[in-house]
Backbone as XML, in Angstrom:
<?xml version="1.0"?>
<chain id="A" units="angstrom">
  <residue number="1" name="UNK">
    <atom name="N" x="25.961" y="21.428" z="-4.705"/>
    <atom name="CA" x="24.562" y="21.476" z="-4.330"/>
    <atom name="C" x="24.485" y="21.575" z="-2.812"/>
  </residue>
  <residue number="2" name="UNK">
    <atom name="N" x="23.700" y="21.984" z="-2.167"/>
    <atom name="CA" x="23.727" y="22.890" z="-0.508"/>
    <atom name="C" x="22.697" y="21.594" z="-0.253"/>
  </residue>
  <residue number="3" name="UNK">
    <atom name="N" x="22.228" y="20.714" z="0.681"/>
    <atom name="CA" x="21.716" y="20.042" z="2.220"/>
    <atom name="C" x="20.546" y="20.439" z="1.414"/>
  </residue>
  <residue number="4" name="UNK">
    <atom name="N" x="20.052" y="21.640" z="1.389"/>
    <atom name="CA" x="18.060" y="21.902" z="0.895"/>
    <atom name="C" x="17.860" y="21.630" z="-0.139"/>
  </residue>
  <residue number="5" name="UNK">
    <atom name="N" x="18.989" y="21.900" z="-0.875"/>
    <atom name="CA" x="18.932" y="21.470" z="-2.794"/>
    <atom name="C" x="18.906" y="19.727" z="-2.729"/>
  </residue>
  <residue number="6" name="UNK">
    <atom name="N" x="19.670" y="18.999" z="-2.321"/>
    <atom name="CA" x="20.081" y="17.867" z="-2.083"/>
    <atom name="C" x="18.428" y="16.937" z="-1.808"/>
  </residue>
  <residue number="7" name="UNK">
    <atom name="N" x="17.918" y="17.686" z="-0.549"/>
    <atom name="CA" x="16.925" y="17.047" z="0.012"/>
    <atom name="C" x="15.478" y="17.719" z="-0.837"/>
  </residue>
  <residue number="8" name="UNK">
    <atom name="N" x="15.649" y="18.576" z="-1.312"/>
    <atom name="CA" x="14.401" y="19.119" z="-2.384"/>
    <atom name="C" x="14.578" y="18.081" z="-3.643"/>
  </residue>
  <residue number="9" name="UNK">
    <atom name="N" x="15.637" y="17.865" z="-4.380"/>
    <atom name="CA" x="15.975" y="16.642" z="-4.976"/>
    <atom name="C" x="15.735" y="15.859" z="-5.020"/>
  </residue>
  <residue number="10" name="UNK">
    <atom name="N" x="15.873" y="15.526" z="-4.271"/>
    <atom name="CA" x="15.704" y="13.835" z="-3.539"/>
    <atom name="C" x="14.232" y="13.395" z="-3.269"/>
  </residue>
  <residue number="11" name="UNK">
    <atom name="N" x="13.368" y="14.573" z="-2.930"/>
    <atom name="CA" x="12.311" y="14.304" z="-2.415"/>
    <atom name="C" x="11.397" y="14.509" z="-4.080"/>
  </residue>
  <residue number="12" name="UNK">
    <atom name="N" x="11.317" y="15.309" z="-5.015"/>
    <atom name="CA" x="10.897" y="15.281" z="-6.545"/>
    <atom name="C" x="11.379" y="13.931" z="-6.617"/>
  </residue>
  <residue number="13" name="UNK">
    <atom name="N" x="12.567" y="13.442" z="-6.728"/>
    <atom name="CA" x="12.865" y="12.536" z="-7.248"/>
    <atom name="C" x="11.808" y="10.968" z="-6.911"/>
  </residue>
  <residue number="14" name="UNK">
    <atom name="N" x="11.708" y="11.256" z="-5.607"/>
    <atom name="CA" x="10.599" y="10.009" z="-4.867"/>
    <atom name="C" x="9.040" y="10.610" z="-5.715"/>
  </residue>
  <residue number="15" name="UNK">
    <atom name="N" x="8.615" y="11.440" z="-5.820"/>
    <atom name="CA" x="7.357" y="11.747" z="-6.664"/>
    <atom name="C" x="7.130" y="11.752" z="-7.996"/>
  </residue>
  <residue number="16" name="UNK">
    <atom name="N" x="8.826" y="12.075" z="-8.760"/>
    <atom name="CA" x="8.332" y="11.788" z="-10.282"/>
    <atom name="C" x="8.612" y="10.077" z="-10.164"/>
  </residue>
  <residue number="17" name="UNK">
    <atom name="N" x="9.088" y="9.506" z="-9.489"/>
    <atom name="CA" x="9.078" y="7.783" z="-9.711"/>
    <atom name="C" x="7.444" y="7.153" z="-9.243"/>
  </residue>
  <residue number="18" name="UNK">
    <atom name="N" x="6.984" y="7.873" z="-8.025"/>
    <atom name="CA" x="6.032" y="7.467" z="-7.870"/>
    <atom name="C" x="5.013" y="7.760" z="-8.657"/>
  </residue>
  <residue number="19" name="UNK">
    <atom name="N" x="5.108" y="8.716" z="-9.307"/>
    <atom name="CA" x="3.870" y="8.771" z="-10.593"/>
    <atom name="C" x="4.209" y="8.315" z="-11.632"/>
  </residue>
  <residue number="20" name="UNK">
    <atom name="N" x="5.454" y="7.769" z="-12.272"/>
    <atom name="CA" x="5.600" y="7.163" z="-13.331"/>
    <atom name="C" x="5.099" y="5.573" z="-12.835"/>
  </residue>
  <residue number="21" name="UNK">
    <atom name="N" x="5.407" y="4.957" z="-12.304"/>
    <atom name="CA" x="4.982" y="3.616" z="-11.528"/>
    <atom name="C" x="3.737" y="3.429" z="-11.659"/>
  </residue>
  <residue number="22" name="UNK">
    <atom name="N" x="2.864" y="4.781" z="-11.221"/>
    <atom name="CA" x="1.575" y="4.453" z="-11.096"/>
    <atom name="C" x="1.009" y="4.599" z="-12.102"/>
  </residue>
  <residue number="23" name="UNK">
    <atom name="N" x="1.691" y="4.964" z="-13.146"/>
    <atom name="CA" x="1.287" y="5.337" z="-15.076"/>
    <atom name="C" x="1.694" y="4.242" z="-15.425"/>
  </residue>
  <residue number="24" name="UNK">
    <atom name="N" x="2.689" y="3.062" z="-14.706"/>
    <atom name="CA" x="2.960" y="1.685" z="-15.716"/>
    <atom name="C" x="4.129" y="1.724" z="-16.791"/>
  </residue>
  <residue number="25" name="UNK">
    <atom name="N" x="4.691" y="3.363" z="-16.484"/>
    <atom name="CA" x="5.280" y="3.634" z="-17.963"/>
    <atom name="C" x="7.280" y="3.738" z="-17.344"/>
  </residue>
  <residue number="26" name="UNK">
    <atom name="N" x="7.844" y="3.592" z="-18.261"/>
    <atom name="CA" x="9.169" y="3.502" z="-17.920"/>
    <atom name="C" x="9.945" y="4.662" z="-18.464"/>
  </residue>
  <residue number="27" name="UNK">
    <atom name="N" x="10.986" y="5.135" z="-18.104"/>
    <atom name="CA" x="11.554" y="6.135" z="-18.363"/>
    <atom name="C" x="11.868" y="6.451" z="-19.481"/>
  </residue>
  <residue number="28" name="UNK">
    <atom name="N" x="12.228" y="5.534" z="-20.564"/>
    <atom name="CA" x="12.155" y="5.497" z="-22.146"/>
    <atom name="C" x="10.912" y="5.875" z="-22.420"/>
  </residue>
  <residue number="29" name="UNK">
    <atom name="N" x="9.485" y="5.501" z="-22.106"/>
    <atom name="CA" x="8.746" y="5.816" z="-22.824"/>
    <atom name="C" x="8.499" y="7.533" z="-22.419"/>
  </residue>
  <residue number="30" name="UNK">
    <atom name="N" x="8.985" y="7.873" z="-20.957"/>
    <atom name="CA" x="8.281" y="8.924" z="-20.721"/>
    <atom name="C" x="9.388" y="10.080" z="-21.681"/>
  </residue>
  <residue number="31" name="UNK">
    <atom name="N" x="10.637" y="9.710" z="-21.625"/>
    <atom name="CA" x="11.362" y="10.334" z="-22.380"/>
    <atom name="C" x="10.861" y="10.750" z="-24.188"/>
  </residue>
  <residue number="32" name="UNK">
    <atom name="N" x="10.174" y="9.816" z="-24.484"/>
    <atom name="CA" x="9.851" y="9.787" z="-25.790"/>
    <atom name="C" x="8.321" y="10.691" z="-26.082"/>
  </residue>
  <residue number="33" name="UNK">
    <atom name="N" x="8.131" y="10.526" z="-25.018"/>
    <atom name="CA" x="6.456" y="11.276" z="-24.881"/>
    <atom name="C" x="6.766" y="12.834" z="-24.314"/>
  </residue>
  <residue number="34" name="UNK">
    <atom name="N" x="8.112" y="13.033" z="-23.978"/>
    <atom name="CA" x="8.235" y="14.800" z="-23.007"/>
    <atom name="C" x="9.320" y="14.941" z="-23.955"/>
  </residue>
  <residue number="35" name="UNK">
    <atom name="N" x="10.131" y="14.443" z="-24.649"/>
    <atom name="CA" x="11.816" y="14.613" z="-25.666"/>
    <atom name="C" x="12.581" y="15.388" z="-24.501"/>
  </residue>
  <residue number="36" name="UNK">
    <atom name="N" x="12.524" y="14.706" z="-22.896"/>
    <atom name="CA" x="13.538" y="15.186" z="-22.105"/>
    <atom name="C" x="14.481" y="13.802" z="-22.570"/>
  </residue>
  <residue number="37" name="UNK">
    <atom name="N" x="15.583" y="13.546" z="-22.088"/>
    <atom name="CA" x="16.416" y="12.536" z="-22.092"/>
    <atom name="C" x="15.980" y="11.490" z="-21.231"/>
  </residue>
  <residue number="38" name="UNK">
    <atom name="N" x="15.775" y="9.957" z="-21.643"/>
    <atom name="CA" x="15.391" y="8.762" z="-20.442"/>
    <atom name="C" x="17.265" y="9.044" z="-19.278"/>
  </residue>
  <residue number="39" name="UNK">
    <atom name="N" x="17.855" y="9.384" z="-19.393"/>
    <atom name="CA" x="19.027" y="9.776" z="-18.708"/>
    <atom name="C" x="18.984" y="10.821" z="-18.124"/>
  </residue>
  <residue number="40" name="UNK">
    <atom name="N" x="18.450" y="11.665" z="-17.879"/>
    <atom name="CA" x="18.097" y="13.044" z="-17.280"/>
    <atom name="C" x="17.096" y="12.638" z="-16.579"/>
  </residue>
  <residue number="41" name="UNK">
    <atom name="N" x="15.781" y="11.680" z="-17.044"/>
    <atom name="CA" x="14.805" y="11.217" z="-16.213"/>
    <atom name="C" x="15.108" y="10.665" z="-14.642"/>
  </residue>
  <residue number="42" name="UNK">
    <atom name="N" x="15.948" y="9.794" z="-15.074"/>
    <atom name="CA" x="16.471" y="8.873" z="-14.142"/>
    <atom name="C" x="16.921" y="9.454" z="-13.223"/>
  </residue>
  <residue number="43" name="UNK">
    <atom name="N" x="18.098" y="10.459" z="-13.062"/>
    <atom name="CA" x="18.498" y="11.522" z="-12.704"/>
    <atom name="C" x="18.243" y="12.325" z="-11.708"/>
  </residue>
  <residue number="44" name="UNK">
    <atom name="N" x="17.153" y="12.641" z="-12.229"/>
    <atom name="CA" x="15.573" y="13.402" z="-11.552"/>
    <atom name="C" x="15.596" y="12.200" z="-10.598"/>
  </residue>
  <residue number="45" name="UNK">
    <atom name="N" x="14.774" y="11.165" z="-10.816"/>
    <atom name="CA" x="14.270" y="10.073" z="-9.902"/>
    <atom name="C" x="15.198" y="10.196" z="-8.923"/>
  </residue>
  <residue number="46" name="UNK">
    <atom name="N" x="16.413" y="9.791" z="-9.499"/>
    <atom name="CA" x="17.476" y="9.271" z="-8.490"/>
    <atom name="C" x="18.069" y="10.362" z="-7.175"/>
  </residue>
  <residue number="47" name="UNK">
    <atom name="N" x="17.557" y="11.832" z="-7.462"/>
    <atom name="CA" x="18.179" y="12.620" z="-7.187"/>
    <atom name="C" x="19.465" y="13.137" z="-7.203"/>
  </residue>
  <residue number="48" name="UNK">
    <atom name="N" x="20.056" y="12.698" z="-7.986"/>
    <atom name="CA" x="21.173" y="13.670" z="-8.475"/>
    <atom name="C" x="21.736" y="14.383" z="-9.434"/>
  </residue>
  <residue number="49" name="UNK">
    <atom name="N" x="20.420" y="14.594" z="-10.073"/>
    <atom name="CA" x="20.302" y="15.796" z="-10.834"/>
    <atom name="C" x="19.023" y="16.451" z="-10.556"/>
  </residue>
  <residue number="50" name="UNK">
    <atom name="N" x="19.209" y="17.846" z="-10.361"/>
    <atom name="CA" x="17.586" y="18.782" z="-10.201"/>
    <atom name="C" x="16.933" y="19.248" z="-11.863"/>
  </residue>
  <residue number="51" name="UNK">
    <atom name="N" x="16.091" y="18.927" z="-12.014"/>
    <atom name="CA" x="15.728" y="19.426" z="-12.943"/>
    <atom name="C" x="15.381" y="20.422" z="-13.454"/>
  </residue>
  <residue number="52" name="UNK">
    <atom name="N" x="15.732" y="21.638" z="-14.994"/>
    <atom name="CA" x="14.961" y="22.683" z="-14.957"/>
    <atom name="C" x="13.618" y="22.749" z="-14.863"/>
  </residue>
  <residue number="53" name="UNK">
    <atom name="N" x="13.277" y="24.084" z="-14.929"/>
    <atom name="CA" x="11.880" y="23.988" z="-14.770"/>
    <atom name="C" x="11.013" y="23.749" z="-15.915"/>
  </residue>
  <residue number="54" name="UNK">
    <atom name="N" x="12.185" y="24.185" z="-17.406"/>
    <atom name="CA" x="10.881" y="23.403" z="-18.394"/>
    <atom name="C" x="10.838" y="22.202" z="-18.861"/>
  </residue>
  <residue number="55" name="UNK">
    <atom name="N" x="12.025" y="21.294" z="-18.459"/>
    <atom name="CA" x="12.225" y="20.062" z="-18.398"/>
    <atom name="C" x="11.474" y="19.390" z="-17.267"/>
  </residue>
  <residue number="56" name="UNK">
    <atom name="N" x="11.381" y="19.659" z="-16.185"/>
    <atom name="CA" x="10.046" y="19.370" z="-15.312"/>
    <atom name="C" x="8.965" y="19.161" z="-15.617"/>
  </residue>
  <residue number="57" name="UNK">
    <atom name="N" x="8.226" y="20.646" z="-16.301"/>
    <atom name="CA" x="7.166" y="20.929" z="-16.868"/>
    <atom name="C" x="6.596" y="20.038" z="-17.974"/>
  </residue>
  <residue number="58" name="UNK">
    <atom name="N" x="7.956" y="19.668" z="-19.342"/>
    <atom name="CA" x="7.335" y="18.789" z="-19.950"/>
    <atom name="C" x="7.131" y="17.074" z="-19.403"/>
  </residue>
  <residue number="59" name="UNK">
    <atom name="N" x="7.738" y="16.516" z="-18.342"/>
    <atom name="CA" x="8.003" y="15.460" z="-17.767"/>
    <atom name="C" x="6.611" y="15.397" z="-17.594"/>
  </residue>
  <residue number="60" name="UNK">
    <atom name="N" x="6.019" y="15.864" z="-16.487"/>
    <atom name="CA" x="4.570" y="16.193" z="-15.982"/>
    <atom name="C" x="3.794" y="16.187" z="-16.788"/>
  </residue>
  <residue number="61" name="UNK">
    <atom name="N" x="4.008" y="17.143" z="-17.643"/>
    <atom name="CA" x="2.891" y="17.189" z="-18.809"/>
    <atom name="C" x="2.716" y="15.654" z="-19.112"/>
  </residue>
  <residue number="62" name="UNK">
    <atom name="N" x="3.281" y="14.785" z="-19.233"/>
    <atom name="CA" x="3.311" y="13.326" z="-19.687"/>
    <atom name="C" x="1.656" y="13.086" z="-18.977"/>
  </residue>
  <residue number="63" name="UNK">
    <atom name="N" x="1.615" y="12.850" z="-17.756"/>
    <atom name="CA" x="1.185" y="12.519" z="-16.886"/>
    <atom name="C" x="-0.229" y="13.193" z="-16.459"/>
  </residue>
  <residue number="64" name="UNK">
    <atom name="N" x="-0.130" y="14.649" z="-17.219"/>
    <atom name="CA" x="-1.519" y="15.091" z="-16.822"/>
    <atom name="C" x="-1.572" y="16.039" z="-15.664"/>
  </residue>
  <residue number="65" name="UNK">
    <atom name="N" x="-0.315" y="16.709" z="-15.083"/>
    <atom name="CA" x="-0.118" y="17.329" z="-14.066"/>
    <atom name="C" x="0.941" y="18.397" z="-14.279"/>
  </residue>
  <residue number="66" name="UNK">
    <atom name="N" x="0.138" y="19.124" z="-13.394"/>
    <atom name="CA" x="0.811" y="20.729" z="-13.760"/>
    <atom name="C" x="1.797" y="20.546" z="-12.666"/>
  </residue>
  <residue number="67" name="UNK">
    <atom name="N" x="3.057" y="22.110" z="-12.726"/>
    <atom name="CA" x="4.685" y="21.930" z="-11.904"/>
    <atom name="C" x="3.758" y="21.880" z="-10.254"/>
  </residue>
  <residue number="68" name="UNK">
    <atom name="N" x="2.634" y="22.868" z="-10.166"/>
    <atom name="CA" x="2.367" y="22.669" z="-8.703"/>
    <atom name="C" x="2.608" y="21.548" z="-8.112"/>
  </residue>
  <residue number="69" name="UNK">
    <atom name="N" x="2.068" y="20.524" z="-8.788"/>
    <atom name="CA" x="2.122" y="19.333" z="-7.886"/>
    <atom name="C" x="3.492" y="18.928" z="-6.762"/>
  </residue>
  <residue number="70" name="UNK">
    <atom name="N" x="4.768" y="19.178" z="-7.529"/>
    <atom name="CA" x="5.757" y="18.915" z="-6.780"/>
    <atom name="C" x="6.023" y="20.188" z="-5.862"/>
  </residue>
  <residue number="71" name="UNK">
    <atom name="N" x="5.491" y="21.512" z="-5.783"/>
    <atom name="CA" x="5.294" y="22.821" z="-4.949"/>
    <atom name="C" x="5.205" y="22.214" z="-3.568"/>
  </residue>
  <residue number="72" name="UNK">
    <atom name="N" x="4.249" y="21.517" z="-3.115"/>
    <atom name="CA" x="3.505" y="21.269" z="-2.231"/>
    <atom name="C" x="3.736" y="20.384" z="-1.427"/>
  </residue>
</chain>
């Protein structure tokens, strides 16, 4: 993974935690509500894994928010 991938990572990862937090909900449940893996979730959070984009897509969907959000 290249320095921009790393830090594009890293930085999703700080926004899908901060919107799960602010939903109350934990990575099991969000896993169970998107059928991504609560281990792939984490992942994401943690940044060290990037997520695809339709594994993204359904994560979000949890939540009520389209992929833009992390665009921006």
């Amino acid at each position: 993974m290249s320095r921009a991938q790393v830090e594009r990572t890293s930085t999703l990862g700080k926004i899908l935690t901060q919107i799960r937090l602010e939903a109350k909900m934990t990575t099991k449940q969000i896993s169970e509500a998107s059928n991504v893996s609560s281990t792939l979730i984490s992942g994401y959070e943690r940044g060290v894994i990037e997520p695809r984009y339709h594994s993204l897509e359904k994560v979000l969907d949890v939540f009520g928010y389209e992929i833009e959000i992390v665009r921006k």
